[in-house]
N, C-alpha and C positions, 0 to 999 in steps of 0.2 A: 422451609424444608418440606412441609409437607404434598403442596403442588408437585415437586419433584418425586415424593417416593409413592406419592401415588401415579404419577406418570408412568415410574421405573418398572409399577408391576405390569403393565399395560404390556398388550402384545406389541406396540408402537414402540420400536427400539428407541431410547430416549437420546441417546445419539444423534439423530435428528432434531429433536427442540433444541439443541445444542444448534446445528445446521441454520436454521431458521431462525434464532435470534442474534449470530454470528452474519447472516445473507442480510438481517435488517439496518445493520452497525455498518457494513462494506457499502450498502444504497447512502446511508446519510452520510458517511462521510465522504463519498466520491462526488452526490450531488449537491452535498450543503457546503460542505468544509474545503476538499483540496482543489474543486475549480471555481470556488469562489474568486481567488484573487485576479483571474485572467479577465471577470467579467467588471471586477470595482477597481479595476489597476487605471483604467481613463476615468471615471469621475471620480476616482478621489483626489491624482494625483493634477487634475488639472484645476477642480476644486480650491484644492489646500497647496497646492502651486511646488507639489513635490517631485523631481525627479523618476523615471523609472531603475536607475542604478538605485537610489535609497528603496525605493519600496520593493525591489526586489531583493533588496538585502537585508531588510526588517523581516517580509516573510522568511529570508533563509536562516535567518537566525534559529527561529524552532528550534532549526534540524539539529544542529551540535547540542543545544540545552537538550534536544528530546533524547541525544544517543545518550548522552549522562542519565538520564532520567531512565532511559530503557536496560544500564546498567545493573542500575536496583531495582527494579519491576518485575525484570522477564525473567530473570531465575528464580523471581517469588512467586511467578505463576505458576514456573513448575512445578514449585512444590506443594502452592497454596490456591493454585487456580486463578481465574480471569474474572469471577466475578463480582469483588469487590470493586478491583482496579477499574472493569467499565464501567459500576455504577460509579465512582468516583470520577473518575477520565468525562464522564459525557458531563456530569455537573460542571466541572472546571470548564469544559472546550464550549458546552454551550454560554456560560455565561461569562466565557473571555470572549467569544463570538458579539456576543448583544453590546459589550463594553468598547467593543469599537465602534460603536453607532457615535459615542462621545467624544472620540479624538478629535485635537486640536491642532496638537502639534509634531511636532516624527518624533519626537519621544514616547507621548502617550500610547502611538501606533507600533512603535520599537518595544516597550516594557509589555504590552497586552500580549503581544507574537511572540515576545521570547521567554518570558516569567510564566503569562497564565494558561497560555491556549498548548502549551508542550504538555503541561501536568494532564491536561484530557487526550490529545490527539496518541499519542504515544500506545494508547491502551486500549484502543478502537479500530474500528478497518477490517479491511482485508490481511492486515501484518497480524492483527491479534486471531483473522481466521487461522492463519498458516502454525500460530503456537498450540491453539486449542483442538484444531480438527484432528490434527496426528493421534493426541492421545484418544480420541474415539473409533477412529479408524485406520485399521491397519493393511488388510487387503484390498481395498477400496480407497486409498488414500488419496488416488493421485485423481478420479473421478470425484469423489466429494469436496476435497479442496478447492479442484475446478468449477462446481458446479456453486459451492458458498462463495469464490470471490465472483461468482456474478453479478453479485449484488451491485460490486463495485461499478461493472462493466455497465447493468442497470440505471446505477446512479448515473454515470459520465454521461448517458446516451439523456436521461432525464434534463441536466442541466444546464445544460446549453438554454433551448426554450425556457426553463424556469423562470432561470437567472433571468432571461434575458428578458419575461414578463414582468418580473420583479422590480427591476432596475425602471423598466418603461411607467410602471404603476404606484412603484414608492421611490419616495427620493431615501438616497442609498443608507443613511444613516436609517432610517424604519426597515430597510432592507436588511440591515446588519439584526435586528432585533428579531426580526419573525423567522431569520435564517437561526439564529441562537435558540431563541426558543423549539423548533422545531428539532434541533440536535438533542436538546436533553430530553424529548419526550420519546427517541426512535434508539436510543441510546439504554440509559435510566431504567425504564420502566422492564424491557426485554433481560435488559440483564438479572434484574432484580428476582425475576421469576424463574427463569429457565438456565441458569450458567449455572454450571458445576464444574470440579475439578478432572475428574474421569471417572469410566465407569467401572471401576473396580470402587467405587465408595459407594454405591447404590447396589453392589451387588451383582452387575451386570461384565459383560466381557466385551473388548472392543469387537466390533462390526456386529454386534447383536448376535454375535455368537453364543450357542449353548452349553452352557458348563459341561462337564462329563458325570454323569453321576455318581458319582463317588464324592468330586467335588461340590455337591449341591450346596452345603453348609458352610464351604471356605470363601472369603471375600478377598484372597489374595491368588494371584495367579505369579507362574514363572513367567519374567518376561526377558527373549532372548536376546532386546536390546541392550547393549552395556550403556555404562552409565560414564561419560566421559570428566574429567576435572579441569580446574580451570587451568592449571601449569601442565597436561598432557594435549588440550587444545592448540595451545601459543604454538607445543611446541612441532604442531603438526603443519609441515608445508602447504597439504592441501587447504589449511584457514586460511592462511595468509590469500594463497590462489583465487580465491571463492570471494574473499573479504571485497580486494581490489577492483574483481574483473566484475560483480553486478552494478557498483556502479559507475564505473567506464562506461559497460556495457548499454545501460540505459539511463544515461546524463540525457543524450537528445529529447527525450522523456520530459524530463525535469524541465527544456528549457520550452516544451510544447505547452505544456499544462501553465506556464504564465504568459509565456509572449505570442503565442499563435494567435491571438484572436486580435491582439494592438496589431502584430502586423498585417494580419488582409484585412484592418478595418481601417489604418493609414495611408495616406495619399498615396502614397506607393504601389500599393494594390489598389487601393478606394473600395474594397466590397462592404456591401452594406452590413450591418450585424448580424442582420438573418443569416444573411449568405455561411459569413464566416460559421456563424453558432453550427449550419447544417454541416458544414466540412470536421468542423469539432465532433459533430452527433454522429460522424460517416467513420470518423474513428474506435466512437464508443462501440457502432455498432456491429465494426471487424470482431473490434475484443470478445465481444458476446458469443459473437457465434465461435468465435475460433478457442473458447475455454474447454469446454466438453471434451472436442479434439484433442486439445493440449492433454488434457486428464487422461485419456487413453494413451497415448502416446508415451508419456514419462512411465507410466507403468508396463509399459512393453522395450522398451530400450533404453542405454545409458542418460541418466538425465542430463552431463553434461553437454551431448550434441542439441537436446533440445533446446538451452539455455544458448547456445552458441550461433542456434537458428536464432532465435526471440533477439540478440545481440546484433545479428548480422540487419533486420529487418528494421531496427531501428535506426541504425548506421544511414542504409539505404533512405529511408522517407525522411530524415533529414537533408541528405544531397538533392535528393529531389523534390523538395520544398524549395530550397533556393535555386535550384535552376529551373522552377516554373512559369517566376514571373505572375503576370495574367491569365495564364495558361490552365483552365479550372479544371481540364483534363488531367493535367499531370497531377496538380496538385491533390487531386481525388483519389490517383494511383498513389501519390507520397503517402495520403491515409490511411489506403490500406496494409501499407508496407509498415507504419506508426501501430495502424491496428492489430497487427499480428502479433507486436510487440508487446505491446500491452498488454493482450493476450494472457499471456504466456509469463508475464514477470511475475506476479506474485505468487501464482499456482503452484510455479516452477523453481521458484527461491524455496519457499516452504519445503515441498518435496524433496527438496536438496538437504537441506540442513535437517530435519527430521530423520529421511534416510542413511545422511553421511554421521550425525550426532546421536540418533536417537529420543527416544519419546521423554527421556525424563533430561537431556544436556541442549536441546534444541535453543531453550531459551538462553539461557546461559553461553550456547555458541553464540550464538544473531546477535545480542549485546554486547558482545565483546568487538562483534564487527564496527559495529554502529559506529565509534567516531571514524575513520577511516574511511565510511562511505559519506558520511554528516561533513567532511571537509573536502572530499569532491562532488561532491552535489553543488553545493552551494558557489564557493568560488569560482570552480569551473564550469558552472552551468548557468543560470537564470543571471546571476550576479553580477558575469561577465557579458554577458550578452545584455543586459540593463546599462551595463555603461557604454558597451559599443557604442547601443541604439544613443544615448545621454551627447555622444563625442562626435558621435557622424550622421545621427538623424535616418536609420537605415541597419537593417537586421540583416540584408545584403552579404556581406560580409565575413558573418562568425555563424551561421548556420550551416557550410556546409564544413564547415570546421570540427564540427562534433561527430562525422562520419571515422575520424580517428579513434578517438578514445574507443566509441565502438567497438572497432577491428583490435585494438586493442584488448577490451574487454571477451572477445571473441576467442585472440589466441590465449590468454588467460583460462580461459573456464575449460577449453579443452586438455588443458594439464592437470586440472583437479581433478586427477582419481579419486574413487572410495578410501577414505583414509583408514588402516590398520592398526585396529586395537584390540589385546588378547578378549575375544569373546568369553564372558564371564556373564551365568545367570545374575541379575538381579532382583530381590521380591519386592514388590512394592505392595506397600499397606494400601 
């Protein structure tokens, strides 16, 4: 504690090493953790002579154990903060990551994905930016959120080349270790120093704002977000709205981040790995630039048209990924249509549910969503598209298929208004 409250007295609103050790968590898991699987989905699975249906549905498993998991987690954050949970989370995630250097068989690979690496991934990222940055920032939110899930966008653009030296330099099983190890040192260490719960415990006010003098000596502020409960949530239509239409919205997401890079590196395409990695890195590199934007944006108008732009762009660069072919043109244009997408999703989920829930029900909404998005992600995304490819030898087929749920996800989000709840001060200690 004491690195912190020597920070807190600092003219450096500490808000920021909150920022900073949050942008370091979004870097490793966008380039250690969530595109790992796209670059060890060929040698493992031609290796160990596994299917792309199973190993994308060992990866999707995670997802339901993590929304369970995020259940009990994410209303503890709000009450008790994030920094236990990522020193814990990055120990588990990295050393379920290193433990697949050892798989033998799709069990060992199924119980590491679904048991060990959920209890880490869950409480890391860019999702644990969108829980924590709220409660530090309030006028500023939609710019700071943006500006912390860079890291992500950082990552994605990093890992492509990484992996791809990685893969060329260790055989994958030593790959799987130094990728592990390196999660809990970029994880672990940051949280250990710099995570707090909010800056009403150090005495401070969100955006580094100045107390009133009067209140020099009080540690508690009115805050005029209400505080929502878990049976006034359910019983709001706009949850339900919000729940379904993000991941409708960006499934085609879901099925880029595992199968993009087997498909232009298959006969079908035949591009070489570089190539593909670059078209990969042409995405990351949309998202990057197009965060900061995003951040101005939701802060100046309804955050649902934003979210409904981020939906419709996703929609798009999946139809136009399958109607590319060979076509490196388009499929550069499909990127950036992917890239906007991306962009824009976690920034823009955050800002949503902070805004529509507020700063102390935030986590407590988002978990409640999770299974609901955890059983369309998976089935209808990577899962399905794993067994296409498994049945016809060809992604052909079910890519430009995700351009629905999209539109779907699209006319969804544009229903969910600000949801109505009697505005009531509450003080938080």
């Amino acid at each position: 504690m004491a690195i912190a409250t020597r920070l807190a007295k600092g003219r450096f609103y500490y808000g920021w090493y909150i920022v900073g050790a949050l942008f370091i968590s979004s870097f490793s898991m966008a380039s250690l953790n969530n595109s790992a699987p796209a670059f060890f989905l060929k040698p493992m699975t031609e290796e160990l002579g596994w299917s792309r249906g199973f190993f994308s549905t060992a990866v999707w498993i995670n997802t339901p154990i993590s929304s369970l998991i995020a259940m009990v987690l994410w209303p503890i954050i709000d009450r008790h903060g994030a920094r236990g949970v990522m020193m814990g989370g990055g120990l588990a995630l990295g050393l379920g990551t290193m433990a697949l250097s050892l798989v033998q068989a799709e069990w060992h690979f199924a119980v590491i994905k679904s048991i060990v690496m959920p209890l880490g991934s869950v409480g890391l990222g860019g999702v644990m930016a969108t829980l924590v940055v709220p409660n530090w920032f309030v006028k500023k939110r939609g710019r700071v959120l943006a500006f912390t899930v860079m890291g992500q966008s950082l990552g994605a653009i990093v890992a492509p080349p990484l992996l791809t030296y990685l893969l060329s330099i260790l055989y994958w099983r030593h790959a799987w270790i130094v990728t592990g190890l390196a999660i809990i040192v970029l994880n672990v260490i940051p949280a250990a120093l710099f995570m707090r719960r909010r800056p009403e415990d150090l005495g401070l006010l969100p955006d580094g704002d100045s107390p009133r003098p009067q209140d020099d000596t009080v540690k508690t502020i009115l805050n005029p977000e209400v505080t929502w409960s878990r049976r006034e949530i359910l019983r709001a239509p706009t949850f339900w709205l919000v729940a379904f239409a993000s991941p409708l919205g960006l499934l085609g997401m879901m099925v880029i981040g595992q199968h993009l890079i087997p498909y232009l590196t298959d006969p079908e395409i035949n591009f070489s790995r570089e190539k593909a990695a670059v078209i990969m890195m042409t995405i990351s590199i949309v998202a990057l630039t197009v965060k900061m934007p995003w951040g101005f944006i939701m802060e100046r108008s309804p955050i649902r048209y934003s979210l409904a732009i981020c939906f419709f762009s996703v929609g798009a660069g999946m139809a136009l990924i399958a109607l590319a072919g060979t076509n490196l043109a388009v499929i550069i244009l499909a990127a950036v249509f992917l890239g906007i997408g991306r962009g824009g999703d976690i920034p823009l989920q955050g800002f949503l549910w902070a805004g529509y829930f507020g700063r102390s029900s935030q986590g407590k909404a988002r978990s409640m969503a999770m299974p609901a998005q955890a059983f369309i992600y998976g089935p209808l995304g990577p899962i399905l598209t794993g067994f296409v490819w498994d049945f016809t030898k060809t992604y052909r087929p079910i890519f430009p298929f995700y351009a629905i749920p999209s539109a779907i996800g699209v006319t969804l989000i544009l229903l969910a208004r600000h949801p109505q709840k009697p505005a009531q001060p509450v003080l938080i200690r």
